[in-house]
PyMOL Python script that loads the backbone (N, CA, C, O; Angstrom):
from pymol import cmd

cmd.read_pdbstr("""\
ATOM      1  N   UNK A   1     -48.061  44.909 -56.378  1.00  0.00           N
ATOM      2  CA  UNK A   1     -47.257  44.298 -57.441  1.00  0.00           C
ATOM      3  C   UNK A   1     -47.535  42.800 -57.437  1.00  0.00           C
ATOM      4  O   UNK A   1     -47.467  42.268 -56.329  1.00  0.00           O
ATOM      5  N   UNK A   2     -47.929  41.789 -58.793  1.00  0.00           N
ATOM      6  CA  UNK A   2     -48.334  40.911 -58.622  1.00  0.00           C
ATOM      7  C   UNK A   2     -47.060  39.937 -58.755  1.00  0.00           C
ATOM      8  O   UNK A   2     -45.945  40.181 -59.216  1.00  0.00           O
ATOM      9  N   UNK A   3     -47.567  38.793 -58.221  1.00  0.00           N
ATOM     10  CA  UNK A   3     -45.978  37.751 -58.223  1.00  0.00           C
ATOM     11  C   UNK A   3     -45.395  37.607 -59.325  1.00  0.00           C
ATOM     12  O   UNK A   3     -45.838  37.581 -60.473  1.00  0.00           O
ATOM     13  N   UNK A   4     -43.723  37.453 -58.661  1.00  0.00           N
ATOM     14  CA  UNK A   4     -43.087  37.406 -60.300  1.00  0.00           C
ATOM     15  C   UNK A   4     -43.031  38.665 -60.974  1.00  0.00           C
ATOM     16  O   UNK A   4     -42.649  38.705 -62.143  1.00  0.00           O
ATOM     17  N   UNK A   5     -43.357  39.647 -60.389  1.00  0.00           N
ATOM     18  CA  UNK A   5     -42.963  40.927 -61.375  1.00  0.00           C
ATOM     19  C   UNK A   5     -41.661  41.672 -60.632  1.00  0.00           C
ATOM     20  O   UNK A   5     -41.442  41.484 -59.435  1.00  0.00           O
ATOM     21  N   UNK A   6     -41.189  42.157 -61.096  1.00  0.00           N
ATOM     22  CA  UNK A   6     -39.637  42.896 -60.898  1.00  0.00           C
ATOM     23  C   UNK A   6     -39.855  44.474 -60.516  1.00  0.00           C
ATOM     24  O   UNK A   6     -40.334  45.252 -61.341  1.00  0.00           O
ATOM     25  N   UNK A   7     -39.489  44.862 -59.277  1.00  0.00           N
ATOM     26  CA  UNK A   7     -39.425  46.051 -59.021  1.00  0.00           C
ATOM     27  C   UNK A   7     -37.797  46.772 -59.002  1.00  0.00           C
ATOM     28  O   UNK A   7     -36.702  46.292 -58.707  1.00  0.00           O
ATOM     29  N   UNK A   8     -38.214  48.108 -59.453  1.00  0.00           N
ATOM     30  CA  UNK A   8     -36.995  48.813 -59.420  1.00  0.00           C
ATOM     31  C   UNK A   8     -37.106  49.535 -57.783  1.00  0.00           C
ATOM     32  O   UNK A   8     -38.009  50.094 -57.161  1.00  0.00           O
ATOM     33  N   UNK A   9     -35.543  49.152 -57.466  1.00  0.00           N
ATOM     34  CA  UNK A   9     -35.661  50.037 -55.407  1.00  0.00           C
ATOM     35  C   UNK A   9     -35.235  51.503 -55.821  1.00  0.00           C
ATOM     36  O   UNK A   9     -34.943  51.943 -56.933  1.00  0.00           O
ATOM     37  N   UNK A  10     -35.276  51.971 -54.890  1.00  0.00           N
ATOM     38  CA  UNK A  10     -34.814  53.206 -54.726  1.00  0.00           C
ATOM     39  C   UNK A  10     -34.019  53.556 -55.092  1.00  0.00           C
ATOM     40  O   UNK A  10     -32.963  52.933 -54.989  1.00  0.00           O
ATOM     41  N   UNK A  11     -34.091  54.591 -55.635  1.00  0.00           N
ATOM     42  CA  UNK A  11     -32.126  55.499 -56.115  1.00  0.00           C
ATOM     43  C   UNK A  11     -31.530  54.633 -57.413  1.00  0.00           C
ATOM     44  O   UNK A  11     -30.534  54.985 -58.044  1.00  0.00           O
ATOM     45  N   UNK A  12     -32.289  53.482 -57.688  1.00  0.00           N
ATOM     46  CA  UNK A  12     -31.644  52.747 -58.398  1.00  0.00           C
ATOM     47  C   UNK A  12     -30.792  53.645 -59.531  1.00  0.00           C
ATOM     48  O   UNK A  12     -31.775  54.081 -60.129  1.00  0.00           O
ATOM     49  N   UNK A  13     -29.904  54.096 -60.083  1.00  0.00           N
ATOM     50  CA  UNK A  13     -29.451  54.839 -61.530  1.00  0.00           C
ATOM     51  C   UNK A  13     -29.338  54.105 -62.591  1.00  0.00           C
ATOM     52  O   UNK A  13     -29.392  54.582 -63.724  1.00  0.00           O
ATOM     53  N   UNK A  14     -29.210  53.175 -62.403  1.00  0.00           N
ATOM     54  CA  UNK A  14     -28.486  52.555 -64.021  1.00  0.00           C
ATOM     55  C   UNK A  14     -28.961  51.048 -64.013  1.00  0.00           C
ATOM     56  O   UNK A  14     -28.855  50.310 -63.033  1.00  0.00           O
ATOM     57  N   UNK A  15     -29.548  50.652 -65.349  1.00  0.00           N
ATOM     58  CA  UNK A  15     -30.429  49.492 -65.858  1.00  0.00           C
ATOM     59  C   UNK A  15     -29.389  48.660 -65.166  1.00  0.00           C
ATOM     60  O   UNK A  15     -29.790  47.509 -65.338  1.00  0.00           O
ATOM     61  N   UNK A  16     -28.556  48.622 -64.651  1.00  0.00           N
ATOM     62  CA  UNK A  16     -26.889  47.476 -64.249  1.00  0.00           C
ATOM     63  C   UNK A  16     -27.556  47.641 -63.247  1.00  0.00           C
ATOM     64  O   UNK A  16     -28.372  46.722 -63.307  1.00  0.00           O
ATOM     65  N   UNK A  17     -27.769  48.248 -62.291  1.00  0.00           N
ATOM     66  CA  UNK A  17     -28.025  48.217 -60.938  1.00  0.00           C
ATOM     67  C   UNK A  17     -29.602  47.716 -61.088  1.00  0.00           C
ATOM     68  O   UNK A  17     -29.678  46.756 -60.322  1.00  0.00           O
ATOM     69  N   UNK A  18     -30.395  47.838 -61.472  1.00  0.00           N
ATOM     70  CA  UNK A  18     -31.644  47.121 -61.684  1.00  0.00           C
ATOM     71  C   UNK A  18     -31.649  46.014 -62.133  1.00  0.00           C
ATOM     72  O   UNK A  18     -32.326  45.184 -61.526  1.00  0.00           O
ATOM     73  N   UNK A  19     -30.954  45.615 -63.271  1.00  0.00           N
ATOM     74  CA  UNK A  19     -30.145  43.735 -63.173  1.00  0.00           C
ATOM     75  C   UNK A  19     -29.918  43.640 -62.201  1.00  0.00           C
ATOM     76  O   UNK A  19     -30.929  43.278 -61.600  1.00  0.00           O
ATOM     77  N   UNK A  20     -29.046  43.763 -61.523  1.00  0.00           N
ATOM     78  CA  UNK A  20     -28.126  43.071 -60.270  1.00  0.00           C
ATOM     79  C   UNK A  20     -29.086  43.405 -59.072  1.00  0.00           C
ATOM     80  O   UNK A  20     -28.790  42.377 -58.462  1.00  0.00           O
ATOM     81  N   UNK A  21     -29.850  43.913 -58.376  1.00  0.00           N
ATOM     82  CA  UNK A  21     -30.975  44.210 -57.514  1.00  0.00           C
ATOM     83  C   UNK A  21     -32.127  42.298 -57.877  1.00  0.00           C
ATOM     84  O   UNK A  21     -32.160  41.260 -57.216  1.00  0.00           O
ATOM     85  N   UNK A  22     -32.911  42.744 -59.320  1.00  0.00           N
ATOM     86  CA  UNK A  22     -33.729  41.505 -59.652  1.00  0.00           C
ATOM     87  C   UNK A  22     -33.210  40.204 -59.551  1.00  0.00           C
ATOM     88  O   UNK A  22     -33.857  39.175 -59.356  1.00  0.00           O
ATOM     89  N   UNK A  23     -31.701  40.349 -59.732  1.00  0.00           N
ATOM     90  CA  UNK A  23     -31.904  38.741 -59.638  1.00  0.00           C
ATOM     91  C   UNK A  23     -30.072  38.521 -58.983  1.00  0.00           C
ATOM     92  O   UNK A  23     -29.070  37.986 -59.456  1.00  0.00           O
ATOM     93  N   UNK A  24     -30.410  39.333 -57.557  1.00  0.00           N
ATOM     94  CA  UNK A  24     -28.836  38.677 -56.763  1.00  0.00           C
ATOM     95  C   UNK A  24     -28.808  37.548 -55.983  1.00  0.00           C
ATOM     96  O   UNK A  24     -29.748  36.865 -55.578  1.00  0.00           O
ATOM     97  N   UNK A  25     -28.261  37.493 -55.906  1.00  0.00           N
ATOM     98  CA  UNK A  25     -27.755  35.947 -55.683  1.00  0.00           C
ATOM     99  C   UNK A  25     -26.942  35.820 -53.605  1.00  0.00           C
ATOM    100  O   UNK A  25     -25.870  36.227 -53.156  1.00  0.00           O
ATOM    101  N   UNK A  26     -27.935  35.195 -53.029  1.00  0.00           N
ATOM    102  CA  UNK A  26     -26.984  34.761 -51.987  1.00  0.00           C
ATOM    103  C   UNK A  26     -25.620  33.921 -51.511  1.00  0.00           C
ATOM    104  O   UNK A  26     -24.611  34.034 -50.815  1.00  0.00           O
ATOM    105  N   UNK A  27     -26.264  33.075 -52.318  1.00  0.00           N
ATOM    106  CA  UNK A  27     -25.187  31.925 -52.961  1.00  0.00           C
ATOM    107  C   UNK A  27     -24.962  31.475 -54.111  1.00  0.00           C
ATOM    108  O   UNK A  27     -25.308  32.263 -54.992  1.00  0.00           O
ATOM    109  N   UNK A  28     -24.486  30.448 -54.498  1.00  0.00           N
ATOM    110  CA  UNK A  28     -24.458  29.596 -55.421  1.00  0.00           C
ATOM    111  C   UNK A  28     -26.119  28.813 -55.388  1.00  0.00           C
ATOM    112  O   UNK A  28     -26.955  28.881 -56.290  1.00  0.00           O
ATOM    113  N   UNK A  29     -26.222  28.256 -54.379  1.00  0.00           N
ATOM    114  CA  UNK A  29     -27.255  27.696 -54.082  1.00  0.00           C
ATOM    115  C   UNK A  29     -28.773  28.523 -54.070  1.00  0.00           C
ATOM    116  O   UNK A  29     -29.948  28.160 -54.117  1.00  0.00           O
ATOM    117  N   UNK A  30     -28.197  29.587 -53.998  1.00  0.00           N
ATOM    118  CA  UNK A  30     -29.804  30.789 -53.620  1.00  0.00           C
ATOM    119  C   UNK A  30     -30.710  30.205 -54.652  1.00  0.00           C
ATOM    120  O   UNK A  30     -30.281  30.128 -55.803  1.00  0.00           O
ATOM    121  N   UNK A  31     -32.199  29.687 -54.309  1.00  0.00           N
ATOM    122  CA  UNK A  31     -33.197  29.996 -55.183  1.00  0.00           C
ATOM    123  C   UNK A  31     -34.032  30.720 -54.827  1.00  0.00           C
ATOM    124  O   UNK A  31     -35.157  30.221 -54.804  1.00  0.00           O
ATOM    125  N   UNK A  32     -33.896  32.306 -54.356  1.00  0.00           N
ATOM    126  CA  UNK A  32     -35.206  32.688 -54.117  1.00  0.00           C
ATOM    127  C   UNK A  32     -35.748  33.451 -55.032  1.00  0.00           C
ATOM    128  O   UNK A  32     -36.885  33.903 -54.897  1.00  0.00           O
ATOM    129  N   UNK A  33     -35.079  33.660 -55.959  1.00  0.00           N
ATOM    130  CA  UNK A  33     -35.754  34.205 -56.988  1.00  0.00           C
ATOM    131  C   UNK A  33     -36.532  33.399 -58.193  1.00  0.00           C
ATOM    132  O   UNK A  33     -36.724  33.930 -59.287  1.00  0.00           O
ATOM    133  N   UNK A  34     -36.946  32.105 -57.890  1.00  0.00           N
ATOM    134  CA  UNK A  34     -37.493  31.091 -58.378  1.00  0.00           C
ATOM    135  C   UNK A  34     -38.681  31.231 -57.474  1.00  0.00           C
ATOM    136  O   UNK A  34     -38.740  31.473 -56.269  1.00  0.00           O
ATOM    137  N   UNK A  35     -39.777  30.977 -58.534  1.00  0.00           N
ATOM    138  CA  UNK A  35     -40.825  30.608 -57.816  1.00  0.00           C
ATOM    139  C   UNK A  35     -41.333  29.220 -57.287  1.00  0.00           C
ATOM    140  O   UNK A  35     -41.431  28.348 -58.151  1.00  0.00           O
ATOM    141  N   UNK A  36     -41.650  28.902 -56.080  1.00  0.00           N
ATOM    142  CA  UNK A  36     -41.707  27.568 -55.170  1.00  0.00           C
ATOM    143  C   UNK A  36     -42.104  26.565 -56.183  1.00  0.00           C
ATOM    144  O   UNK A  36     -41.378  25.572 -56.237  1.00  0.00           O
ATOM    145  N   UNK A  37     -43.244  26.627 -57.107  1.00  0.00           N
ATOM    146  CA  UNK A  37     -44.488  25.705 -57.486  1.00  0.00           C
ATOM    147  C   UNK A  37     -43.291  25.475 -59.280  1.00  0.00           C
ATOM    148  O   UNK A  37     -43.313  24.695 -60.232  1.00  0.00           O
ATOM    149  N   UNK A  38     -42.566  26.478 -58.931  1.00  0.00           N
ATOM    150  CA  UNK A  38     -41.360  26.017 -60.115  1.00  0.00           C
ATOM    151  C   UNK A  38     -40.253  24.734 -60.065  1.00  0.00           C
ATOM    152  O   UNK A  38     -39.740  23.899 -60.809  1.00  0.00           O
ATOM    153  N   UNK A  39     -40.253  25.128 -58.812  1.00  0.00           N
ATOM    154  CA  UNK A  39     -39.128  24.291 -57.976  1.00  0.00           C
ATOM    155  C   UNK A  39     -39.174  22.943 -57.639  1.00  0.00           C
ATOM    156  O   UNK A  39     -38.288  22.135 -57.361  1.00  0.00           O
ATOM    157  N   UNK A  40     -41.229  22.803 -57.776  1.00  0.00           N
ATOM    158  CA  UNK A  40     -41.388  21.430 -57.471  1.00  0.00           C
ATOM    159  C   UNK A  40     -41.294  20.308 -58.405  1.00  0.00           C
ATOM    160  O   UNK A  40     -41.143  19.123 -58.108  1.00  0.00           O
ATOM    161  N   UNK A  41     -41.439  21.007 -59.978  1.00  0.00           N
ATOM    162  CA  UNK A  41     -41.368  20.285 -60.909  1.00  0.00           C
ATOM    163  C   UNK A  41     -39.920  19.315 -60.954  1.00  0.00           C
ATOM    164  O   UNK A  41     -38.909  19.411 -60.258  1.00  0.00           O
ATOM    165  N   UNK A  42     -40.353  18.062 -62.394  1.00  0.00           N
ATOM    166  CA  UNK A  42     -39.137  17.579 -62.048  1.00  0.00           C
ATOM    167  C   UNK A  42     -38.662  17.980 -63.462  1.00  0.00           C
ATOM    168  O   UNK A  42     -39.315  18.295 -64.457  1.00  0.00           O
ATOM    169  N   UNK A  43     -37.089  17.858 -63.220  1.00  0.00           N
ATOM    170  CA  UNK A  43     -36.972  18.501 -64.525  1.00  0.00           C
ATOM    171  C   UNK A  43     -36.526  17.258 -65.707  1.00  0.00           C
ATOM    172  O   UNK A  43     -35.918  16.200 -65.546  1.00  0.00           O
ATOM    173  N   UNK A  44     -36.970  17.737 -66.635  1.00  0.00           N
ATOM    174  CA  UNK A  44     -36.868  17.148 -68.161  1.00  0.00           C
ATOM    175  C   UNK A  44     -35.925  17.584 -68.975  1.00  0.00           C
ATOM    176  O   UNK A  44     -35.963  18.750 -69.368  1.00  0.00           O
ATOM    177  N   UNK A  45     -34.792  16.613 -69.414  1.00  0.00           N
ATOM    178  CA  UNK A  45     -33.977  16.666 -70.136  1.00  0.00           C
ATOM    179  C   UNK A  45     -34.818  16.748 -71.905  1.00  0.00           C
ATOM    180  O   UNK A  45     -35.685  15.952 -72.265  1.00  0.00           O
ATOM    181  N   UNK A  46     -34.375  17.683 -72.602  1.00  0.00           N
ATOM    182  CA  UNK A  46     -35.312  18.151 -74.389  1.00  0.00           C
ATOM    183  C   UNK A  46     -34.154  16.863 -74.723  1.00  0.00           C
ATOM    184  O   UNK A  46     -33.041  16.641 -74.247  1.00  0.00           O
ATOM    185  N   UNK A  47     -34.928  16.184 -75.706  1.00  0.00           N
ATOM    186  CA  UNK A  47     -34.025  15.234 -76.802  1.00  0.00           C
ATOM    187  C   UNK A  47     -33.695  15.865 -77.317  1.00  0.00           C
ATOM    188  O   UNK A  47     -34.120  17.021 -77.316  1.00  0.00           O
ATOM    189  N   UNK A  48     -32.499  15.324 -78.232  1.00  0.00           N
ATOM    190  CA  UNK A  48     -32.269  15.980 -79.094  1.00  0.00           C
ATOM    191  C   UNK A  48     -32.500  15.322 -80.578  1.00  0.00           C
ATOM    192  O   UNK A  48     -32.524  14.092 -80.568  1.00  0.00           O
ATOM    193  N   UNK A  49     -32.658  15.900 -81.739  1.00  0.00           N
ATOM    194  CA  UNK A  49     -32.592  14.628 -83.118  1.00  0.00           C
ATOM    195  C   UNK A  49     -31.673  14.097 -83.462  1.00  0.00           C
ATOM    196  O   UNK A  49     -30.499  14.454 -83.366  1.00  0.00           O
ATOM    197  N   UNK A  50     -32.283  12.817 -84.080  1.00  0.00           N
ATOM    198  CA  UNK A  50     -31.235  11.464 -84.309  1.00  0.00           C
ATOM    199  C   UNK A  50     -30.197  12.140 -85.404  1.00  0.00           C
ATOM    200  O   UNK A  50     -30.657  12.296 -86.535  1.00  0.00           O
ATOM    201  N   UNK A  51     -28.812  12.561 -85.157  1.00  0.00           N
ATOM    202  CA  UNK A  51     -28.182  12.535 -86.353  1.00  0.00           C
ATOM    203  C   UNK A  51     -28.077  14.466 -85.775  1.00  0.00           C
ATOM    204  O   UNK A  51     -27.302  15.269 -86.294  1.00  0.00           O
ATOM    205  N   UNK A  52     -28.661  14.669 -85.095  1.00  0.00           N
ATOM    206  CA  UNK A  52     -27.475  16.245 -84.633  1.00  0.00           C
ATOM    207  C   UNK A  52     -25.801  16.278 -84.299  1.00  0.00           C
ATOM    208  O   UNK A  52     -24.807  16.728 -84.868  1.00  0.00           O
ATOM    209  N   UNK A  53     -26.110  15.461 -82.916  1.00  0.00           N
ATOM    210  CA  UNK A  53     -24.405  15.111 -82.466  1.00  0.00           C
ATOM    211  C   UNK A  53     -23.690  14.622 -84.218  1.00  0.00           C
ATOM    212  O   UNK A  53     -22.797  15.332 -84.682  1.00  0.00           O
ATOM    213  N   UNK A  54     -23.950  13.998 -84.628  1.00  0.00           N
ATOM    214  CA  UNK A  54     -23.110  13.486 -86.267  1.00  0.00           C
ATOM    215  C   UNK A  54     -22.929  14.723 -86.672  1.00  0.00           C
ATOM    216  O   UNK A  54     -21.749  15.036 -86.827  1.00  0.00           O
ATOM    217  N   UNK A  55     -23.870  15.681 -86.937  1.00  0.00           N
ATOM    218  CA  UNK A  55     -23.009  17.093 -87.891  1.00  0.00           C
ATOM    219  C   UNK A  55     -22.705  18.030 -87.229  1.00  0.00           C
ATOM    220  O   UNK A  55     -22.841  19.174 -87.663  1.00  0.00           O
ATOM    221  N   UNK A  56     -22.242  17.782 -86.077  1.00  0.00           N
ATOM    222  CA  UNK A  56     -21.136  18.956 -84.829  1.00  0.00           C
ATOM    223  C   UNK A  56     -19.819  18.030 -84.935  1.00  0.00           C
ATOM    224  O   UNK A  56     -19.576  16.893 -84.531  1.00  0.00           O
ATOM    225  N   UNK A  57     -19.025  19.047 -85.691  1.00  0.00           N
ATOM    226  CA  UNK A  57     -17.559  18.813 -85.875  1.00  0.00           C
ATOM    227  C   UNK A  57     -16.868  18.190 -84.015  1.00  0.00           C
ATOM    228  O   UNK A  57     -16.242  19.002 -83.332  1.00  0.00           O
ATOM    229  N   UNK A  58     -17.045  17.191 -83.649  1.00  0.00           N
ATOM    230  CA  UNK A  58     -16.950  16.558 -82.352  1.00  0.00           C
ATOM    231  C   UNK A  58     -15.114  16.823 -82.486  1.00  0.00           C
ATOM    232  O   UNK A  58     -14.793  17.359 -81.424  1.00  0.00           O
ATOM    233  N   UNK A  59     -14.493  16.735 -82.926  1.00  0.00           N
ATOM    234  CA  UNK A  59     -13.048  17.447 -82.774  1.00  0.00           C
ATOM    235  C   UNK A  59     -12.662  18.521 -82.234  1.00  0.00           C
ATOM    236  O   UNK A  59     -11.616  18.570 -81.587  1.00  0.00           O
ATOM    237  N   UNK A  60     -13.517  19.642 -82.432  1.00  0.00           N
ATOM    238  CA  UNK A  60     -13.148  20.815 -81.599  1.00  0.00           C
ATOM    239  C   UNK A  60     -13.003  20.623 -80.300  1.00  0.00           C
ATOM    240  O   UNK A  60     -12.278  21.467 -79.771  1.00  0.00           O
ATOM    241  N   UNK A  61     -13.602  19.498 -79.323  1.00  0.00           N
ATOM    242  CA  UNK A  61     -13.748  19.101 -78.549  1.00  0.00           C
ATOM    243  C   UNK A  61     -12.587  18.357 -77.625  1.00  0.00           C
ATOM    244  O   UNK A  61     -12.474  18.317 -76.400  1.00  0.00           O
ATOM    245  N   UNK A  62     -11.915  17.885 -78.485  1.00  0.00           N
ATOM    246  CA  UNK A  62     -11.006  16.680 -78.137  1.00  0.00           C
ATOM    247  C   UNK A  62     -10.272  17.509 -77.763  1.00  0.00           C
ATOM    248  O   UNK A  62      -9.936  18.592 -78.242  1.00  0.00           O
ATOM    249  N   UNK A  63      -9.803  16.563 -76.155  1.00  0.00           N
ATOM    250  CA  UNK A  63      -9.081  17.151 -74.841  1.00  0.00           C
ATOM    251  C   UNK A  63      -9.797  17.982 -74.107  1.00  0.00           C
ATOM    252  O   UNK A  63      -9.101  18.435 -73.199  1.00  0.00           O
ATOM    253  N   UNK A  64     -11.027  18.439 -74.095  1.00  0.00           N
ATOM    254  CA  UNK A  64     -11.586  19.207 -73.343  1.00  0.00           C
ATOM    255  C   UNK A  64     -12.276  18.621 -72.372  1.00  0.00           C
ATOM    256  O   UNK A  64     -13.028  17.654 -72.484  1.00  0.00           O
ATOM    257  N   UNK A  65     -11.974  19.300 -71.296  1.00  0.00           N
ATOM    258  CA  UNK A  65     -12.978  18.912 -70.136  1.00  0.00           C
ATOM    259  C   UNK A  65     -13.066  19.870 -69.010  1.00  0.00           C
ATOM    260  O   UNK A  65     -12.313  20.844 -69.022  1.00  0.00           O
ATOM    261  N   UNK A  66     -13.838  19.712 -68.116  1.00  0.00           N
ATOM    262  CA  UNK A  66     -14.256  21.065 -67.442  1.00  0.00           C
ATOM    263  C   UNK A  66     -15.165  20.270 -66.244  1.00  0.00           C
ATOM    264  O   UNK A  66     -16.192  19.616 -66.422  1.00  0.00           O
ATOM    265  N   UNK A  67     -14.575  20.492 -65.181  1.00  0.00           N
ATOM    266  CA  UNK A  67     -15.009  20.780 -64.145  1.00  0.00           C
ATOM    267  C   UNK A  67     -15.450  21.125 -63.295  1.00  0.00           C
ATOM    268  O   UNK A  67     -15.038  20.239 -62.546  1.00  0.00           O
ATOM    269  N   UNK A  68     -16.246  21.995 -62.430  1.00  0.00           N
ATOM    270  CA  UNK A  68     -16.760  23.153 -61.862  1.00  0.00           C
ATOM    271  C   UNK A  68     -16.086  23.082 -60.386  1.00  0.00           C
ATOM    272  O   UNK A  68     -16.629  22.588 -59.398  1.00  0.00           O
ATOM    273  N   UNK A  69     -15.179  23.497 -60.416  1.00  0.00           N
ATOM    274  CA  UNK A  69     -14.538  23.831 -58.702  1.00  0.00           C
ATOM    275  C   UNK A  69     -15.356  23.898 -57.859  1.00  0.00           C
ATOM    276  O   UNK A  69     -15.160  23.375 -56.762  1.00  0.00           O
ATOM    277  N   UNK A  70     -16.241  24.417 -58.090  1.00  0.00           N
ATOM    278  CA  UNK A  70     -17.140  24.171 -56.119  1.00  0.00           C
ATOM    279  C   UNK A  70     -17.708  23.077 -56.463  1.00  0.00           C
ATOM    280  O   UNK A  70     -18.003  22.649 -55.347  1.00  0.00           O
ATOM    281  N   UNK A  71     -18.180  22.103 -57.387  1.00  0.00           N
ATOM    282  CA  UNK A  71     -18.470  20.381 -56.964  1.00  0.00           C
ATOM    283  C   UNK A  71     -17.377  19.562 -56.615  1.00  0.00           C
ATOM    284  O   UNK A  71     -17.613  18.446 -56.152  1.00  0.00           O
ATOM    285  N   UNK A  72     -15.679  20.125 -56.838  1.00  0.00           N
ATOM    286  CA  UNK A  72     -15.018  19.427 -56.673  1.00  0.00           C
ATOM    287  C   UNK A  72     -14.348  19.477 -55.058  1.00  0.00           C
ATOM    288  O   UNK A  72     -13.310  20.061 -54.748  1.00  0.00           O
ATOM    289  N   UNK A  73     -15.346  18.612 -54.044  1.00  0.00           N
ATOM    290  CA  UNK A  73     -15.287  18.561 -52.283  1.00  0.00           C
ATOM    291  C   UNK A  73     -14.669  17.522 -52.298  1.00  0.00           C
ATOM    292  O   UNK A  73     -14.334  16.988 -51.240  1.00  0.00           O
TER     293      UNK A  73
END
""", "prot")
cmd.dss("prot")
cmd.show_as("cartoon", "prot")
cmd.util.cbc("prot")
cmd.orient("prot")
């Protein structure tokens, strides 16, 4: 099987259990299902165009905020 391809294990029954097999998770932190030479890159924020943020109704917004509990140590 060549790298990067997805095997189904044993007994597997149901496409749910073949999701959750390909890509479980040890942690929060787990990358092993990333490939290394992926990992080394740096990453790049996409622009966005001048004048998007202007036609997103930015009100729906107001009062919202969000946190992620496990950054908050």
């Amino acid at each position: 099987m060549g790298k990067g391809q997805l095997r189904e294990e044993p007994g597997a029954g149901s496409p749910n259990h073949f999701f959750s097999v390909c890509i479980s998770q040890k942690s929060n932190e787990d990358v092993s299902n990333f490939d290394p030479e992926f990992l080394k890159e740096e990453p790049i924020l996409t622009p966005i165009e001048d004048g998007i943020l202007a036609m997103i109704n930015q009100e729906e917004f107001r009062n919202f905020s969000y946190t992620d509990p496990e950054l908050e140590s």
